[in-house]
VEXTI-225243 format. One line per field, with one value per residue (C-alpha): residue in three letters; x, y, z; residue number from 1. Coordinates in Angstrom, 2 decimals. Example, Ala and Ser with C-alpha at 12.3 -4.5 7.8 and 13.67 -1.06 7.14 Angstrom:
REM residues 2
minu	c(ALA SER) .
x	c(12.30 13.67) .
y	c(-4.50 -1.06) .
z	c(7.80 7.14) .
bator	c(1 2) .
REM end
This chain:
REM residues 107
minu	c(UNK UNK UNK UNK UNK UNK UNK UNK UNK UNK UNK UNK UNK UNK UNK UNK UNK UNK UNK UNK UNK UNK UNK UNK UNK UNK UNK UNK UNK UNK UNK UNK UNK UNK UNK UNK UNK UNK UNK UNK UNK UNK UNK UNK UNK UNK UNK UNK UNK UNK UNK UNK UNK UNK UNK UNK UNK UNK UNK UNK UNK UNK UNK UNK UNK UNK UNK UNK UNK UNK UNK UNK UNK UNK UNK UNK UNK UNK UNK UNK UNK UNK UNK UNK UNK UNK UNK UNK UNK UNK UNK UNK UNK UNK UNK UNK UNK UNK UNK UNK UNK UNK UNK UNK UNK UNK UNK) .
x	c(-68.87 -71.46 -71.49 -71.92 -74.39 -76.02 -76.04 -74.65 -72.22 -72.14 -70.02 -67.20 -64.53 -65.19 -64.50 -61.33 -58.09 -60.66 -59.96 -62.66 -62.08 -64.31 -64.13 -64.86 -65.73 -66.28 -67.94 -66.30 -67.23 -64.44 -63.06 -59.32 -57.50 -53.72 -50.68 -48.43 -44.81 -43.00 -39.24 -36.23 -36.44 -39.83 -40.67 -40.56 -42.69 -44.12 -47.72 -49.27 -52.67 -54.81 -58.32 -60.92 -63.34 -66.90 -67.71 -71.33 -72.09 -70.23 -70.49 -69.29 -69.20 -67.61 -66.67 -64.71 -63.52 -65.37 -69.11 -70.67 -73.82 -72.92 -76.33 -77.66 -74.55 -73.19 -76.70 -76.09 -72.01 -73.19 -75.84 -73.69 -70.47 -72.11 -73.96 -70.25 -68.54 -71.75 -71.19 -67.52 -65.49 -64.00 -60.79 -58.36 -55.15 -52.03 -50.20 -46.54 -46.22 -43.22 -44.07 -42.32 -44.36 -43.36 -44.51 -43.84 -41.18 -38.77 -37.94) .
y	c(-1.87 0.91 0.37 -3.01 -3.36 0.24 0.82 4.24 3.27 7.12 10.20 8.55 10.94 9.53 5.82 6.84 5.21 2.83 -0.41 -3.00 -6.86 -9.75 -12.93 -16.23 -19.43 -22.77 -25.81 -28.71 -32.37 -34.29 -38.10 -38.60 -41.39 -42.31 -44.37 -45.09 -46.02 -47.48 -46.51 -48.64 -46.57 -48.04 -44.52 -42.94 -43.05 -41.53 -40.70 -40.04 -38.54 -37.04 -35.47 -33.78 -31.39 -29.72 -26.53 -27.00 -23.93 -20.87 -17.48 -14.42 -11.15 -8.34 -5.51 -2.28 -0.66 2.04 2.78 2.05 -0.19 -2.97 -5.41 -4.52 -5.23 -8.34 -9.95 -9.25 -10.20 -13.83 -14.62 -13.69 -15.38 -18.38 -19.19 -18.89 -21.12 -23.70 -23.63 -23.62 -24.29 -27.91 -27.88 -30.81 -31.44 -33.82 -34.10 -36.04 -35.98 -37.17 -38.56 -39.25 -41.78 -40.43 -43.13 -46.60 -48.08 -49.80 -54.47) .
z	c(37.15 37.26 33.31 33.44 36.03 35.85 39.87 41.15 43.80 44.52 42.96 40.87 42.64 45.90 44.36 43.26 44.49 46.74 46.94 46.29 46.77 45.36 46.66 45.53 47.15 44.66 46.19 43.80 43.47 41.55 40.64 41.40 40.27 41.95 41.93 45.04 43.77 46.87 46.95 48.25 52.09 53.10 54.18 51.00 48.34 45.19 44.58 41.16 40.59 38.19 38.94 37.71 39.48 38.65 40.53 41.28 43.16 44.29 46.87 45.53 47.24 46.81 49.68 50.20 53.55 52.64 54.15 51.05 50.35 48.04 48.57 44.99 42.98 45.24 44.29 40.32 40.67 42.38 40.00 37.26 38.27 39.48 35.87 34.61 37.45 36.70 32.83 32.82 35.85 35.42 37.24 36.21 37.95 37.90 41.17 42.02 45.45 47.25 50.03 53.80 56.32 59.83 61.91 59.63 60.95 58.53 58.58) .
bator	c(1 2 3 4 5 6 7 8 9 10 11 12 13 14 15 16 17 18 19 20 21 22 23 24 25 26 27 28 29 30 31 32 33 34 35 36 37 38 39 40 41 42 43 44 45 46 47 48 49 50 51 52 53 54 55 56 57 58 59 60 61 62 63 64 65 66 67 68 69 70 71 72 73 74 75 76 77 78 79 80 81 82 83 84 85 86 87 88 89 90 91 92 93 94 95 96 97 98 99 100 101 102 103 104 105 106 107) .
REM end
């Protein structure tokens, strides 16, 4: 990452074996379409569903347990990763769900 993004995070010995996490969080809008298939037990049932979500913003940060200063480079990882979650993050899905209804109480 120093490479990359040209910031000394300080002597390269001390950032050996450290551990550095990034996390991500995506805020997604998305259409999903379903299906409810009813089974013979009235409590039962089957759901179908496909979706599809856009990511149209995102948080990214990354941190270490380490006392080290990671301001500059958590600015240039969000704006970076963001323009990528923006331009490519759609996130379709197909669900089957079996399904048990607690509370309905059978004829």
């Amino acid at each position: 990452m120093q490479n990359y993004y040209g910031n000394n995070l300080q002597d390269r010995n001390t950032l050996r074996n450290k551990e550095f996490s990034l996390g991500c969080q995506l805020h997604n809008a998305g259409l999903l379409y379903g299906r409810i298939i009813p089974l013979k037990n009235e409590k039962m049932q089957i759901r179908l569903e496909l979706s599809l979500s856009k990511t149209f913003a995102s948080t990214s940060k990354m941190s270490t347990e380490r006392n080290i200063n990671l301001t500059k480079i958590n600015e240039q990882i969000q704006t970076e990763l963001n323009g990528y979650f923006l331009q490519y993050a759609y996130l379709p899905s197909i669900n089957v769900q079996w399904v048990y209804l607690f509370g309905k109480s059978s004829k």
